[in-house]
C-alpha positions as MATLAB code, in Angstrom:
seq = 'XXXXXXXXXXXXXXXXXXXXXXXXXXXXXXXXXXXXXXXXXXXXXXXXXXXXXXXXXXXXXXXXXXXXXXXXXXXXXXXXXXXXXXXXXXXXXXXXXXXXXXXXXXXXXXXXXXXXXXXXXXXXXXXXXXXXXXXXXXXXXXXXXXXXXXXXXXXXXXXXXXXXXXXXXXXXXXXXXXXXXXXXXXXXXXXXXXXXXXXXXXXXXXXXXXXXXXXXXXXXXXXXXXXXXXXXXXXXXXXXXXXXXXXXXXXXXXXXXXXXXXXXXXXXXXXXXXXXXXXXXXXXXXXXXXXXXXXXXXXXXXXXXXXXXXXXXXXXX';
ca = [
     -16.382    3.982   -2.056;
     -19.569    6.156   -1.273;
     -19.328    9.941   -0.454;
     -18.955   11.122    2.590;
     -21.408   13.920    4.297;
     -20.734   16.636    6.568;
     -21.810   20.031    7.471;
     -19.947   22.813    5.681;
     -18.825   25.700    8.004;
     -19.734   28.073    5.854;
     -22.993   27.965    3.613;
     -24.493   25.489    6.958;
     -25.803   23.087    4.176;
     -25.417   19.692    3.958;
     -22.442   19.331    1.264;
     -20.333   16.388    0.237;
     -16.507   16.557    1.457;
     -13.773   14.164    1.513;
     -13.177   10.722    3.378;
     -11.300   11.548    6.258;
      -7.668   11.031    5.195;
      -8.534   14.059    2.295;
      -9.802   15.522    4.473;
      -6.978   16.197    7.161;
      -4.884   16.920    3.658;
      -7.005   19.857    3.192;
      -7.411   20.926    6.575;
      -4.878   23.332    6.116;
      -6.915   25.737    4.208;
      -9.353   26.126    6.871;
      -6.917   25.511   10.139;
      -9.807   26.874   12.613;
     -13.962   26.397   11.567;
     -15.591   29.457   11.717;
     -17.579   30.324   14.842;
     -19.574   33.691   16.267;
     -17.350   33.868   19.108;
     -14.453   34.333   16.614;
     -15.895   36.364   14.045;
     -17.194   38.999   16.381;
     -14.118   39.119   18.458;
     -11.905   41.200   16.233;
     -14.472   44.226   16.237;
     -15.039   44.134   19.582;
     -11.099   44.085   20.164;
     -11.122   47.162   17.764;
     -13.955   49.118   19.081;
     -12.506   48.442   22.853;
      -8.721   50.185   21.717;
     -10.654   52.797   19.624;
     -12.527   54.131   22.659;
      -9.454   54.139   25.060;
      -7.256   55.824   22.613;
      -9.947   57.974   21.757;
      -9.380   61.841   23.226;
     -11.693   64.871   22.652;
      -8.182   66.723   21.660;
      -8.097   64.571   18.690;
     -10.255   67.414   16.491;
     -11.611   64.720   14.440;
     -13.485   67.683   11.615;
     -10.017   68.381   10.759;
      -9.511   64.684    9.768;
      -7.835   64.520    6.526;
      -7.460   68.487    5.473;
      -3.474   68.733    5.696;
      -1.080   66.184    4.287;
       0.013   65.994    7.923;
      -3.508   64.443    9.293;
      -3.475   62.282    6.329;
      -0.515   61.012    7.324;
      -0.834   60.684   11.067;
      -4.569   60.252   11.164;
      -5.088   58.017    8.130;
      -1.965   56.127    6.720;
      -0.275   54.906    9.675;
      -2.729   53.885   11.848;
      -4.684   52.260    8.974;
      -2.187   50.508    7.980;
      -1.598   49.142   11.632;
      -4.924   48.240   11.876;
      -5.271   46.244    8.490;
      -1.680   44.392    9.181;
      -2.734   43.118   12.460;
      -6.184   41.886   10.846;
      -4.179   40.273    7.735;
      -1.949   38.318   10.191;
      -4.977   37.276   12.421;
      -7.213   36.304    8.694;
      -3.977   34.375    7.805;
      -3.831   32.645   11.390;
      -7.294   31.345   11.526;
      -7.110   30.631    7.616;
     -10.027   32.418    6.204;
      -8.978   33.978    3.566;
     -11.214   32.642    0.670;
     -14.354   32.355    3.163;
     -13.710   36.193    4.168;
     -13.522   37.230    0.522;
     -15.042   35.217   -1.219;
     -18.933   34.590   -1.210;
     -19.836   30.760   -2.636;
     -22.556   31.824   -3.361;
     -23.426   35.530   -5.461;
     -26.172   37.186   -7.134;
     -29.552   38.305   -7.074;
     -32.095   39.744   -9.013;
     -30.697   42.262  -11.726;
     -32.517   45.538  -10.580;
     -30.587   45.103   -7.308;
     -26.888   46.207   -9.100;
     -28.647   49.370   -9.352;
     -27.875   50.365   -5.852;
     -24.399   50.025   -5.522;
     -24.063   51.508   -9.646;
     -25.629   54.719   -8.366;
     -23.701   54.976   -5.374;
     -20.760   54.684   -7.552;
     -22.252   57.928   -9.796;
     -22.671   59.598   -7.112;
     -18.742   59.211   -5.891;
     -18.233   60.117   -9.346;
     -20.457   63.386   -9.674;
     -18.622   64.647   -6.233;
     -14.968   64.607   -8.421;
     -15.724   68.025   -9.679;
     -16.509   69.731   -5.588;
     -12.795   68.414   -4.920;
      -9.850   71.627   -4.775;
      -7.989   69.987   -7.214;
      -5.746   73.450   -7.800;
      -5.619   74.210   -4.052;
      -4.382   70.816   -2.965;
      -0.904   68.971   -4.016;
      -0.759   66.019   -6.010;
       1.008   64.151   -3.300;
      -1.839   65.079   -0.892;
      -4.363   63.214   -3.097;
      -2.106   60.364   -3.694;
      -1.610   60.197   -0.060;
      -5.636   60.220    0.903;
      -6.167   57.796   -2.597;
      -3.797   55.629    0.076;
      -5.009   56.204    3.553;
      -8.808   56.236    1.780;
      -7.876   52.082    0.656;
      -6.749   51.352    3.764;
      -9.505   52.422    5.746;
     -11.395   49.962    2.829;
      -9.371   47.056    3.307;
      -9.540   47.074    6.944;
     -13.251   48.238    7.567;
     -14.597   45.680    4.589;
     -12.602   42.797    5.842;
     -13.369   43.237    9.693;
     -16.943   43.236    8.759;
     -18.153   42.481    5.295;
     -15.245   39.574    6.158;
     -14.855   38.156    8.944;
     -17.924   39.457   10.667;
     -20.004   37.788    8.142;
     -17.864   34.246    8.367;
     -19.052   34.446   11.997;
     -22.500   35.541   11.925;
     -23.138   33.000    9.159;
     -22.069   30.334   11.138;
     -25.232   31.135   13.685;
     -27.586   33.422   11.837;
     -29.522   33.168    8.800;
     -28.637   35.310    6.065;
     -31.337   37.878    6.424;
     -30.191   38.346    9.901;
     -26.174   38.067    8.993;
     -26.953   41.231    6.328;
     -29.021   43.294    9.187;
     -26.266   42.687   12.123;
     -23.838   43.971    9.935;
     -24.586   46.705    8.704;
     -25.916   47.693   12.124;
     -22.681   47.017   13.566;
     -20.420   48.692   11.005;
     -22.750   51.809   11.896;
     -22.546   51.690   15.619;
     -18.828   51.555   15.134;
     -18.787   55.154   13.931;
     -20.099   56.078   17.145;
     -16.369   56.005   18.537;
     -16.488   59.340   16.754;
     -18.031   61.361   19.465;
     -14.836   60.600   21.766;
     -12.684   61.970   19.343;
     -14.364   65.009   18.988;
     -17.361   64.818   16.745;
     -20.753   66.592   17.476;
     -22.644   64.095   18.666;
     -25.920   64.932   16.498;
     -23.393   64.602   13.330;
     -22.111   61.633   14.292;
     -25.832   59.904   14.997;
     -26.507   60.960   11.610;
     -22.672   59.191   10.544;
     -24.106   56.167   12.573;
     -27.463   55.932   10.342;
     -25.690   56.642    7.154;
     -23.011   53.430    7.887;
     -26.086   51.610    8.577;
     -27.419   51.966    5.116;
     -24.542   52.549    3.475;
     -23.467   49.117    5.288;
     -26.285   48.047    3.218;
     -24.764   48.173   -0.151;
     -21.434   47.551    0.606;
     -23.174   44.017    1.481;
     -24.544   43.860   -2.106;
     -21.686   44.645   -3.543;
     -19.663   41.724   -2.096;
     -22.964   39.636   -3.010;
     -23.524   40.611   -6.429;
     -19.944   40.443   -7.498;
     -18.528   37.379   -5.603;
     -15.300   38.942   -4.210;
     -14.661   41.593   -1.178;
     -12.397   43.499   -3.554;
     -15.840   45.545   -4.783;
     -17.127   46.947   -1.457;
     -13.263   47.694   -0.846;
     -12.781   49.588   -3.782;
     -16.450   51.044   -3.325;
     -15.961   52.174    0.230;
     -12.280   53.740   -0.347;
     -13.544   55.604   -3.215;
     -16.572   56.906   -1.048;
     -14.255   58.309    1.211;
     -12.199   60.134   -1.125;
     -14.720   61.992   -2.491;
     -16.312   62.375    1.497;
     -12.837   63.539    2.896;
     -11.527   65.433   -0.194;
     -14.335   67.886   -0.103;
     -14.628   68.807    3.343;
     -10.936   69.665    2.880;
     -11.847   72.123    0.193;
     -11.877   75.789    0.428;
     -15.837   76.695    1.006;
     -15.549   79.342   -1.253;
     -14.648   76.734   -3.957;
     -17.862   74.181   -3.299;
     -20.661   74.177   -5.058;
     -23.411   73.955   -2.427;
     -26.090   73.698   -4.711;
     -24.753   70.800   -6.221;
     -23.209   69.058   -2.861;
     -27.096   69.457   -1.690;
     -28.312   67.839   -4.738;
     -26.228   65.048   -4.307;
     -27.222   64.311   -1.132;
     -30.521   64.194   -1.595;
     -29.624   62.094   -4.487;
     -27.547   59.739   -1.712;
     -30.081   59.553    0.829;
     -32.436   57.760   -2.268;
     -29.638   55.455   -3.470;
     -29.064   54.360    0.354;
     -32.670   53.791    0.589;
     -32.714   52.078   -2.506;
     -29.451   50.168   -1.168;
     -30.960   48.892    1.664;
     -34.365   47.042   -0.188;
     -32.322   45.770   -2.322;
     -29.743   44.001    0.444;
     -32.681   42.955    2.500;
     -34.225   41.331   -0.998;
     -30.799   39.548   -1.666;
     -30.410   38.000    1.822;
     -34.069   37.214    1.845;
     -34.229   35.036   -0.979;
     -30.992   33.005   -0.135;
     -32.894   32.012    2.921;
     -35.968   30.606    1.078;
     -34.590   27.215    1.424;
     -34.211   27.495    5.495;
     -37.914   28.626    5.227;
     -38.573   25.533    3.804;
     -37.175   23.283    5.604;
     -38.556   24.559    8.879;
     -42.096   24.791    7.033;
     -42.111   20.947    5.875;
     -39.790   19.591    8.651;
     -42.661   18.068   10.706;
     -44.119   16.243    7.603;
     -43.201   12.239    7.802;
     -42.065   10.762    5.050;
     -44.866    9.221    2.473;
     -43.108    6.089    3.764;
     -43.366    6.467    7.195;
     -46.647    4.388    7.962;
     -45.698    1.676    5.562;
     -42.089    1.142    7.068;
     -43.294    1.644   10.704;
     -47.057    0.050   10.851;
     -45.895   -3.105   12.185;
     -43.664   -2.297   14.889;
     -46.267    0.727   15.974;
     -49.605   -1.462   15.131;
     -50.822    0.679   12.143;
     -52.210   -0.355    9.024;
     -49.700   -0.920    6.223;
     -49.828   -1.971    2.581;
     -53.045   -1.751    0.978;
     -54.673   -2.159    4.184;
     -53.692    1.381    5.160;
     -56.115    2.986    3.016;
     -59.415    1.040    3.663;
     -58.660    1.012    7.156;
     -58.551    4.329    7.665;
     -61.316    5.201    5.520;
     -63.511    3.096    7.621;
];
């Protein structure tokens, strides 16, 4: 029996799959196809809630200082969030296309971008108030930091990107993105943040957006711009609950200077990734409107062109 053709959901190439009666067997991987519509949906749901709950009382600089706003302003609602997201992934079945890329890699100076960003989270260790803080309150932002990972990385390095790749070149999946998992920080402002801080928040989730997109590229797996992003936050939350007197502003400006070139950096290189992995749509649309070599020979009878050997000293004359 021949193969069977069909067009993948996911990659939008032109893939073998199973004869029909396989296929329904393995339906139930993939209950619902991916679409835009449902990909989108669960950040706008999110953003929609976040801006009616959203009060100016909320004192959102104080996020994360005390055990108490870890708690209440981290742990629980994160975790919420991220079960309600697990059960919806689980419902529409997309757990290996939301964490799992089919396709990974790119060329090797990209890795550099998210490796720096990851020296960087490492260099901030030190500005942390290890002696003025509890252990439990570290343990307890180490957990509210990887749940604000696993829900922010699978809403949009997940099941954003299912959705947008359904419609959108990859170039254009990778720049939507990152755009939107900036813009979502602008929900800030209604909780409280300055509003010229949080338009620089927006513009650093844009870039930094960026690199969480090359890290889930240029490993395979969501689990790296999870782990990335949660660990970012630590370090981001940890020291703006440390006593001033204990920070080394020399060395927090040096470091962001330092970020502000890796972000950069981050963002070439995701652009460069998502680029080439649409060379092959750019060639396809390039030679689409080329016939076939074949095409005069087979059709030169029925359309009254030469054909054969004819073809050539006929159309020289």
């Amino acid at each position: 029996m021949g193969q069977w053709y069909g067009r993948s959901w996911y990659n939008r190439e032109v893939t073998p799959v199973q004869p029909p009666a396989v296929r329904r067997r393995r339906r139930g991987w993939w209950p619902v196809p991916p679409s835009l519509l449902i990909g989108v949906a669960p950040l706008v749901v999110f953003a929609v809630v976040s801006i009616v709950r959203a009060r100016p009382s909320d004192d959102y600089p104080t996020l994360g200082r005390t055990i108490e706003s870890v708690v209440h302003d981290l742990v629980v609602p994160e975790a919420i969030v991220a079960g309600i997201l697990a059960v919806v992934v689980t419902a529409l079945g997309w757990w290996r296309i939301a964490t799992v890329d089919p396709v990974r890699g790119g060329p090797r100076w990209t890795i550099v971008a998210p490796v720096l960003v990851l020296a960087v989270c490492l260099l901030r260790l030190p500005l942390l108030d290890w002696d003025g803080k509890s252990l439990r309150y570290f343990l307890l932002l180490a957990l509210g930091v990887l749940l604000v990972g696993v829900f922010e990385e699978l809403l949009t390095r997940g099941v954003l990107l299912v959705g947008l790749r359904r419609r959108l070149p990859e170039s254009w999946v990778w720049a939507v993105s990152s755009l939107l998992f900036g813009l979502l920080h602008f929900v800030n402002v209604l909780s409280g943040a300055p509003v010229a801080t949080t338009v620089l928040q927006v513009v650093f989730a844009t870039t930094f957006g960026s690199v969480l997109y090359l890290a889930r590229r240029l490993t395979g797996t969501l689990l790296a711009p999870v782990l990335l992003h949660a660990f970012w936050d630590f370090g981001a939350i940890g020291v703006s609950a440390s006593d001033p007197g204990s920070v080394d502003l020399l060395l927090v400006g040096l470091l962001g200077l330092a970020t502000i070139a890796v972000l950069l950096l981050g963002v070439v290189a995701g652009g460069v990734v998502a680029w080439r992995d649409d060379r092959g749509r750019r060639l396809r649309r390039r030679w689409r409107t080329v016939p076939p070599m074949g095409a005069v020979a087979v059709r030169g009878p029925e359309a009254g062109l030469p054909t054969g050997a004819e073809a050539p000293a006929q159309l020289a004359g």
